[in-house]
The first five atom37 places (N, CA, C, CB, O) and aatype in JSON, in Angstrom:
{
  "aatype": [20, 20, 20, 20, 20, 20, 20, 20, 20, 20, 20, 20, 20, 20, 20, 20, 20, 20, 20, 20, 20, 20, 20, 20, 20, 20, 20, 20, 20, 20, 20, 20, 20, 20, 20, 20, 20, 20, 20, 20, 20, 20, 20, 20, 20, 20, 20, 20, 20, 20, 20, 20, 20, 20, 20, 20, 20, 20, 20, 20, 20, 20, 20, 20, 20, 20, 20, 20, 20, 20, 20, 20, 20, 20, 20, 20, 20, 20, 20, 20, 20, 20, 20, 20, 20, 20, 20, 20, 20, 20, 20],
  "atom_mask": [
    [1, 1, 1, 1, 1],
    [1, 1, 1, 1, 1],
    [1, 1, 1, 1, 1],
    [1, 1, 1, 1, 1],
    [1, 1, 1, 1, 1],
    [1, 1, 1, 1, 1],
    [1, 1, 1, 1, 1],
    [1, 1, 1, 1, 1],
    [1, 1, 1, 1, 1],
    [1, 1, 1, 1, 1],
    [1, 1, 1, 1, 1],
    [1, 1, 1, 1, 1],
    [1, 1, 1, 1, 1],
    [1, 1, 1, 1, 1],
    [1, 1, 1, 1, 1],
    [1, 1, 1, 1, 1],
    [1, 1, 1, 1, 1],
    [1, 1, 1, 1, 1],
    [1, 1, 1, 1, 1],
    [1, 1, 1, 1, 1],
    [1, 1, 1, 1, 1],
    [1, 1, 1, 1, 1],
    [1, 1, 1, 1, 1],
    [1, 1, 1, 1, 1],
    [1, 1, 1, 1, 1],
    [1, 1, 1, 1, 1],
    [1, 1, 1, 1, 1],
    [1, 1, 1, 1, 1],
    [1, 1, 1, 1, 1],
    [1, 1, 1, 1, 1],
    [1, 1, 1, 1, 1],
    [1, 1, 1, 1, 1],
    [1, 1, 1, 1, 1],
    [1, 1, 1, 1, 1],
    [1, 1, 1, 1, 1],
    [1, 1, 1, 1, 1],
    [1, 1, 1, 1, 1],
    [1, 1, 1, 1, 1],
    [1, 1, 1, 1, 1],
    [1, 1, 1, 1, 1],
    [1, 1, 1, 1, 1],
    [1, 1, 1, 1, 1],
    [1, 1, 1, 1, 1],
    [1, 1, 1, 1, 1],
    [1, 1, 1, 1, 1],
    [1, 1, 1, 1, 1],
    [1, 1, 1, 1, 1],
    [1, 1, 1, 1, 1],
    [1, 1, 1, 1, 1],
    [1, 1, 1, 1, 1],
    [1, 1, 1, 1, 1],
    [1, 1, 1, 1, 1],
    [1, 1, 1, 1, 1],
    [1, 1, 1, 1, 1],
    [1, 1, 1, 1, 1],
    [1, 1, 1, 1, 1],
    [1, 1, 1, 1, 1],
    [1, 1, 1, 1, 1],
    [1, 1, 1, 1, 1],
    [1, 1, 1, 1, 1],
    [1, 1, 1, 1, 1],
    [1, 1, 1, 1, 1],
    [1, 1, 1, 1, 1],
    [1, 1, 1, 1, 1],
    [1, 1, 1, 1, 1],
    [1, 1, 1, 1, 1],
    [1, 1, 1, 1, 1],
    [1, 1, 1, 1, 1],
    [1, 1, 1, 1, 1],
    [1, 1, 1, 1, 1],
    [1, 1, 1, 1, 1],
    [1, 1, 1, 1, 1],
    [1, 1, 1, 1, 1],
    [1, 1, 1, 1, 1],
    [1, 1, 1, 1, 1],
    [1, 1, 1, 1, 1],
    [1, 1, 1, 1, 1],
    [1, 1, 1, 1, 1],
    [1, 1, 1, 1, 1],
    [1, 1, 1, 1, 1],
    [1, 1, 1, 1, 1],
    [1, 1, 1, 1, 1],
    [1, 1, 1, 1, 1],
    [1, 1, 1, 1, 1],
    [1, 1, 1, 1, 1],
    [1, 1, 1, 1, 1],
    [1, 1, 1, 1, 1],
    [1, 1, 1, 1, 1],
    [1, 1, 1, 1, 1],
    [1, 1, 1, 1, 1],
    [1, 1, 1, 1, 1]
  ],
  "atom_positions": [
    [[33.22, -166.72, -18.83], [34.15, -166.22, -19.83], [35.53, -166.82, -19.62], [34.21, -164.69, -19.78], [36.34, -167.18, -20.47]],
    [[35.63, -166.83, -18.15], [37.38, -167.28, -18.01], [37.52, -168.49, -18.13], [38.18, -167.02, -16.66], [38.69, -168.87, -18.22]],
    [[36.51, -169.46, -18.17], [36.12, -171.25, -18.65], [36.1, -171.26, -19.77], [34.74, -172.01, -18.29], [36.27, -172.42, -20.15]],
    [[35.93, -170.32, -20.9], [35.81, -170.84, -22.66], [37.4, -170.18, -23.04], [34.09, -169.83, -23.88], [37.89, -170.44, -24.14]],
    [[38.12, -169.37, -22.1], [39.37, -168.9, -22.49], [40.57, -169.79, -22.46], [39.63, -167.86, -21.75], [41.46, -169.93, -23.3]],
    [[40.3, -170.58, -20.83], [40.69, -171.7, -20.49], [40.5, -172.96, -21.55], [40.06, -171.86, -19.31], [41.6, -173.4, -21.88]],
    [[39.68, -173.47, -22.01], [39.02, -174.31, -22.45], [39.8, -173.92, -24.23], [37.25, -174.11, -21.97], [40.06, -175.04, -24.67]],
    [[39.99, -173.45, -24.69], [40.73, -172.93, -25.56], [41.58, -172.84, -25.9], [40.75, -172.41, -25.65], [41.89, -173.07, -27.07]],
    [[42.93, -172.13, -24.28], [44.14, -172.81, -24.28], [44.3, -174.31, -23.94], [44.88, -172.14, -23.47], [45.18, -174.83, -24.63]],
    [[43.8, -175.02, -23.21], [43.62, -176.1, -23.25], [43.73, -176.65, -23.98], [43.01, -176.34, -23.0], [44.49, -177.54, -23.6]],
    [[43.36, -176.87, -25.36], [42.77, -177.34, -26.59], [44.05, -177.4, -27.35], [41.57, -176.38, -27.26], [44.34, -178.17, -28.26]],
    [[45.04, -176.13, -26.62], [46.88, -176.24, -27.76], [47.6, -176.96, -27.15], [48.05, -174.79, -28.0], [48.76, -176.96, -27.57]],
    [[47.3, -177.88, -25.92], [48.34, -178.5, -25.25], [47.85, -179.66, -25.81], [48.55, -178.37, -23.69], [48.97, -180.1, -26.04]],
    [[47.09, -180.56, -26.23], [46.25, -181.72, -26.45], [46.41, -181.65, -28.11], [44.56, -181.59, -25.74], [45.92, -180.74, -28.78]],
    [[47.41, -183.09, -28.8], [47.43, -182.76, -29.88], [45.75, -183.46, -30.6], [48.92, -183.26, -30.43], [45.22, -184.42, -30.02]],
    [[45.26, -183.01, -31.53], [43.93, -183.4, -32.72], [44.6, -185.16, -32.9], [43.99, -182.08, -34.81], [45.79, -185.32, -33.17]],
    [[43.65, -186.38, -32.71], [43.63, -187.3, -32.72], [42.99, -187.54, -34.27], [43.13, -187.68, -31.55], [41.78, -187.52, -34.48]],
    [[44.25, -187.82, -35.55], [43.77, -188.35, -36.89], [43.82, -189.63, -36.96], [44.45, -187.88, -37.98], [44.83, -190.11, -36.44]],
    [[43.13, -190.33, -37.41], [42.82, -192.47, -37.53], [44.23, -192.53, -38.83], [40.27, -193.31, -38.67], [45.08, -191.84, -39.39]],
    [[43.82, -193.55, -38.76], [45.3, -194.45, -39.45], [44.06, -194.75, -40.76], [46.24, -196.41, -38.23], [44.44, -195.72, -41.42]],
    [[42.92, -194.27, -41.22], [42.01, -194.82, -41.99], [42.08, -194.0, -43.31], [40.68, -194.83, -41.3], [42.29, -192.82, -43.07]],
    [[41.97, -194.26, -44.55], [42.51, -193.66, -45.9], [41.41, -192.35, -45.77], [42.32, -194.85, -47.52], [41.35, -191.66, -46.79]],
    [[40.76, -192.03, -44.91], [39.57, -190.47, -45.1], [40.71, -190.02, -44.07], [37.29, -190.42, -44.41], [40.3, -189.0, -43.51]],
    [[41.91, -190.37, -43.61], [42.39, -189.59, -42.53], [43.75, -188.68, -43.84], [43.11, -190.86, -40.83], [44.48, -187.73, -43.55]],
    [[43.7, -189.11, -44.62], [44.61, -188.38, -46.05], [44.06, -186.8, -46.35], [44.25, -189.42, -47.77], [44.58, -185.83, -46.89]],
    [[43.0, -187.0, -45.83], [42.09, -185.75, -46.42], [42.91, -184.55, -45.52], [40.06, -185.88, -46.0], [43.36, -183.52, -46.01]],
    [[42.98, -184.87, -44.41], [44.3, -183.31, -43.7], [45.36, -182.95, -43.91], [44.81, -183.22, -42.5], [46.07, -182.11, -43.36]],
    [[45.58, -184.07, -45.28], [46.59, -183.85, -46.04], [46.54, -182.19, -46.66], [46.55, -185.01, -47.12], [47.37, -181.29, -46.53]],
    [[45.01, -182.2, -47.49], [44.9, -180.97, -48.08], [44.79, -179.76, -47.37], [43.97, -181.02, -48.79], [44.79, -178.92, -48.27]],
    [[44.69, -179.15, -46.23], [44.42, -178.01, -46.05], [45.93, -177.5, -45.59], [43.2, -177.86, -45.12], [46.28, -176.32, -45.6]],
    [[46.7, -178.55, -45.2], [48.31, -178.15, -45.12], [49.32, -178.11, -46.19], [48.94, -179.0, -44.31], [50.44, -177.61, -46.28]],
    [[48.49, -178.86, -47.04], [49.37, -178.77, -48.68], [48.69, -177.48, -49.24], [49.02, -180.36, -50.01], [49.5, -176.59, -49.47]],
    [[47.59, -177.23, -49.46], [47.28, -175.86, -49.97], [48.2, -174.31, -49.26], [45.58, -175.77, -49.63], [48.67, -173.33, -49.83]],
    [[48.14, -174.7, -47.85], [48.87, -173.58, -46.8], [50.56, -173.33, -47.58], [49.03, -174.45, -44.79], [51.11, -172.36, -48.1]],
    [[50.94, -174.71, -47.34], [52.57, -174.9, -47.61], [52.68, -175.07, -48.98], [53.32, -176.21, -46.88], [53.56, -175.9, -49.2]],
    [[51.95, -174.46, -50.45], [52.03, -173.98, -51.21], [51.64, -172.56, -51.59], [51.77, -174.67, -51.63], [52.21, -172.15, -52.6]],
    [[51.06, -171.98, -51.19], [50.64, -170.77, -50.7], [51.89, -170.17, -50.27], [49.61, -170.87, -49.62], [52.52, -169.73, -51.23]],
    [[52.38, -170.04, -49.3], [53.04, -169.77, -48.57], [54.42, -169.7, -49.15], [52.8, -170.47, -47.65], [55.09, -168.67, -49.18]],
    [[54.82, -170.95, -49.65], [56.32, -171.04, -50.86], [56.06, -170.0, -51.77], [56.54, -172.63, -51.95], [56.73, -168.97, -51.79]],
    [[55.03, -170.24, -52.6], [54.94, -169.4, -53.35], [55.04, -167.82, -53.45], [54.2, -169.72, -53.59], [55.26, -166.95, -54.3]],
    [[54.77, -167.91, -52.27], [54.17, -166.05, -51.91], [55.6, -165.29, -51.36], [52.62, -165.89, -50.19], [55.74, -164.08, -51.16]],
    [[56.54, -166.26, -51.17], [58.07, -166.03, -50.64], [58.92, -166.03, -52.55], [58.73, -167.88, -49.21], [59.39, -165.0, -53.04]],
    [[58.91, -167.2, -53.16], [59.44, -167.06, -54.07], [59.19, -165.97, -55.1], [59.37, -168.0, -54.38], [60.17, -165.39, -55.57]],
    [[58.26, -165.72, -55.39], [57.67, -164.86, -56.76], [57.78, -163.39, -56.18], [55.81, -165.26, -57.28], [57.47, -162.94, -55.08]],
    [[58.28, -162.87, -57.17], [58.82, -161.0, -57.08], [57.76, -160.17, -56.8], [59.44, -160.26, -58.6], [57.62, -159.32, -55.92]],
    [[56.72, -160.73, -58.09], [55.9, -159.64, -58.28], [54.58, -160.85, -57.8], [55.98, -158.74, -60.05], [54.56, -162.0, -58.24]],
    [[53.72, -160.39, -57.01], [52.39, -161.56, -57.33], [51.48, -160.83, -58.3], [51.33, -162.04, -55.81], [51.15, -159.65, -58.24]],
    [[51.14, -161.73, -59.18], [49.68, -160.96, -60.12], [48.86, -162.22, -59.58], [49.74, -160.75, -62.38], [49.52, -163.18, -59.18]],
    [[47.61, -162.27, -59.56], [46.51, -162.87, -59.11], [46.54, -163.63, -60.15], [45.31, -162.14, -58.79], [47.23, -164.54, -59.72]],
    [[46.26, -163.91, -61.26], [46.59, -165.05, -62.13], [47.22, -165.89, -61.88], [47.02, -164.87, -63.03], [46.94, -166.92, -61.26]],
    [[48.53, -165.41, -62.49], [49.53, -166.46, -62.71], [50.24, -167.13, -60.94], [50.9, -165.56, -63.84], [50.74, -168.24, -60.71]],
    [[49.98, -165.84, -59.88], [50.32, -166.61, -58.41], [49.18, -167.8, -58.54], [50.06, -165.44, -56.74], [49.62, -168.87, -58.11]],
    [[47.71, -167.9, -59.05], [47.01, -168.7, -58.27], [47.46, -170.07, -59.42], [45.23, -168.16, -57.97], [47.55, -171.27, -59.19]],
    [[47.61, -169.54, -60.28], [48.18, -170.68, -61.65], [49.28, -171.52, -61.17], [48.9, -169.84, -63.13], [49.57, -172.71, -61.3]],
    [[49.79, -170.52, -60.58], [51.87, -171.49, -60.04], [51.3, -172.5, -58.49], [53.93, -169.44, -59.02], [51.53, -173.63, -58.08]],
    [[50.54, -171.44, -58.04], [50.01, -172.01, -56.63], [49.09, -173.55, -56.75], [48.9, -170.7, -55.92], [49.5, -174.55, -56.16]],
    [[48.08, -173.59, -57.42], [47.63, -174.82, -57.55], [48.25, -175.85, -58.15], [46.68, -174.76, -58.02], [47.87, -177.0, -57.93]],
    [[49.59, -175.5, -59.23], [50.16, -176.27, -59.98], [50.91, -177.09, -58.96], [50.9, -175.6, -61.02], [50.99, -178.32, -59.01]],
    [[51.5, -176.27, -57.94], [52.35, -177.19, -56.44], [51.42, -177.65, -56.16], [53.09, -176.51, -55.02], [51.46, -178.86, -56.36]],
    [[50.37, -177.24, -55.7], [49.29, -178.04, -54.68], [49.06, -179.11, -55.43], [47.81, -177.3, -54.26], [49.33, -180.08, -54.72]],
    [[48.71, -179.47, -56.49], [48.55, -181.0, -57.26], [49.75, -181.56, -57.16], [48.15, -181.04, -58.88], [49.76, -182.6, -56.51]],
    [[50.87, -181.15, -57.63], [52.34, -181.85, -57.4], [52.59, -182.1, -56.33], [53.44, -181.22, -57.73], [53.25, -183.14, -56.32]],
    [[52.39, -181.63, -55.14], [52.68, -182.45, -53.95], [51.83, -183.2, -53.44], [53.02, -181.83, -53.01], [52.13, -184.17, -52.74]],
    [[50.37, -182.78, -53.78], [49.28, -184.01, -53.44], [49.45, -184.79, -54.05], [47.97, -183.92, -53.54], [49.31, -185.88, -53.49]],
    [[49.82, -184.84, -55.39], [49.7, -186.33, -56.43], [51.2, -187.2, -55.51], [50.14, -185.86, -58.87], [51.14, -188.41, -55.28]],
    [[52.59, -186.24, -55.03], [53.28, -186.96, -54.74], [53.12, -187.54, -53.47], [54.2, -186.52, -54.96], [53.57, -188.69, -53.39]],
    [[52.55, -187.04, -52.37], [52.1, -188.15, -51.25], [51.18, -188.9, -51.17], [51.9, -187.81, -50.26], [51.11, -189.7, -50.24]],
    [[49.95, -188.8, -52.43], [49.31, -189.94, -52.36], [50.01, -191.17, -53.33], [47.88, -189.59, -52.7], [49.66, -192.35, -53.28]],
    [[51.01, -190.63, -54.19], [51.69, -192.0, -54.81], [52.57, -192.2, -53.84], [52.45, -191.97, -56.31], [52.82, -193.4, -53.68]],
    [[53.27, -191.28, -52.95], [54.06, -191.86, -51.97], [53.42, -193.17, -51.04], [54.43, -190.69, -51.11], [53.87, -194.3, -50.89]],
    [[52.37, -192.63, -50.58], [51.8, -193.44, -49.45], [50.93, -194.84, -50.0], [50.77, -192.39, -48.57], [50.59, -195.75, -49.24]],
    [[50.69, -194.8, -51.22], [50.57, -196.35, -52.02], [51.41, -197.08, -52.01], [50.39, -196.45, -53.28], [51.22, -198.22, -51.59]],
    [[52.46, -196.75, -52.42], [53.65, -197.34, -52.43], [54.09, -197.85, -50.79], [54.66, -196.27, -53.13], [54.48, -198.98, -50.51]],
    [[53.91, -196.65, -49.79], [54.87, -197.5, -48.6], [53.33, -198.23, -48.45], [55.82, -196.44, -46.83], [53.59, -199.27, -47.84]],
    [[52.18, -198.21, -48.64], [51.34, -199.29, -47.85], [51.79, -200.83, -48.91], [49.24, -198.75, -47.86], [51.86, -201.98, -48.47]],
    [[51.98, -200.51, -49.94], [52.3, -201.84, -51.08], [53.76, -202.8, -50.42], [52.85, -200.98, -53.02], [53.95, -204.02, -50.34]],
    [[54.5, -201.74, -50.07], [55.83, -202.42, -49.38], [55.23, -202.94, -48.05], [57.23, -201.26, -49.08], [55.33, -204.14, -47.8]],
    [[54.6, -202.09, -47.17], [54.3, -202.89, -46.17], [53.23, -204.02, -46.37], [53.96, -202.08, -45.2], [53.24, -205.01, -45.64]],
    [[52.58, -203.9, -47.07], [51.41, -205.37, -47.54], [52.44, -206.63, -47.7], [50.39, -205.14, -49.47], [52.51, -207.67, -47.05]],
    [[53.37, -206.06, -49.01], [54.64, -207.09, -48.98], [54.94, -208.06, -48.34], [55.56, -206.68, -48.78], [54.64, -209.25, -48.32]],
    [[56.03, -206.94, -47.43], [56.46, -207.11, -46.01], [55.91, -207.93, -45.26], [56.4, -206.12, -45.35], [56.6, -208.85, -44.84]],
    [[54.52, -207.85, -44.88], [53.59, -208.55, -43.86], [53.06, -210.17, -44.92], [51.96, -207.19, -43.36], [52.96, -211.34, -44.55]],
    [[52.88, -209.7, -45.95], [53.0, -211.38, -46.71], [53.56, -212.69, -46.59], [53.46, -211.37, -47.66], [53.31, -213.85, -46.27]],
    [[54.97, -211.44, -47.26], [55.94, -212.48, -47.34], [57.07, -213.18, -46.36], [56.51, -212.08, -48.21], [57.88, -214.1, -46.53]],
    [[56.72, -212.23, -45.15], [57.73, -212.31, -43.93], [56.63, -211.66, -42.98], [59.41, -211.37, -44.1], [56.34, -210.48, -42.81]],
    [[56.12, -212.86, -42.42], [55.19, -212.16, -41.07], [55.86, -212.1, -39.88], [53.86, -212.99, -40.63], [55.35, -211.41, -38.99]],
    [[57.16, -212.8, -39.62], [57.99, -213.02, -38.8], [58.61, -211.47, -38.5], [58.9, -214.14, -39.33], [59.32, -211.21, -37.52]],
    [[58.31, -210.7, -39.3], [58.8, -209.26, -39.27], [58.38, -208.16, -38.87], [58.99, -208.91, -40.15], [58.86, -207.03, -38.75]],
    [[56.92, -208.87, -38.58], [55.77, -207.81, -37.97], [56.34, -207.24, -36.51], [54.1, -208.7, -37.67], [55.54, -206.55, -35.88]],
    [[57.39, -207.41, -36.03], [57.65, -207.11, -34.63], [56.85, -207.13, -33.52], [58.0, -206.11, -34.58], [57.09, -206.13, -32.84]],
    [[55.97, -207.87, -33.02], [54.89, -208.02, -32.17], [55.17, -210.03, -31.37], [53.2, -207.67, -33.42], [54.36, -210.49, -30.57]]
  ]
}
């Protein structure tokens, strides 16, 4: 018992290893759903189950749509970058 308790705290000192690979975007969503959730549930007076889950998914697409156009864009600048000036790669 005192090895799976151990083994557990253990587990919060050691950060989760995500790849640099476009399926590594996907942990994007369960922290964008949280950190809209969460705004939401602070801003709004009254929650009704409707319209909170209506306002709530409406962020969750608006900030997913904006970091996956974000992160096209910086990989497009860095494709650029590495094109047109390899001398810049710092290595």
């Amino acid at each position: 018992m005192i090895d799976l308790v151990t083994s557990v705290l253990a587990s919060f000192f050691q950060p989760e290893r995500i790849g640099t690979t476009p399926q590594s975007m996907l942990w994007m969503l369960p922290l964008t759903a949280s950190v809209a959730i969460v705004y939401k549930a602070t801003k709004v007076r009254t929650i009704e189950a409707k319209a909170f889950f209506k306002e709530t998914a409406l962020l969750f697409a608006s900030i997913a749509v904006f970091m996956a156009l974000a992160g096209v864009i910086l990989c497009a600048i860095a494709w650029f970058f590495n094109e047109k000036w390899p001398g810049l790669r710092g290595y």
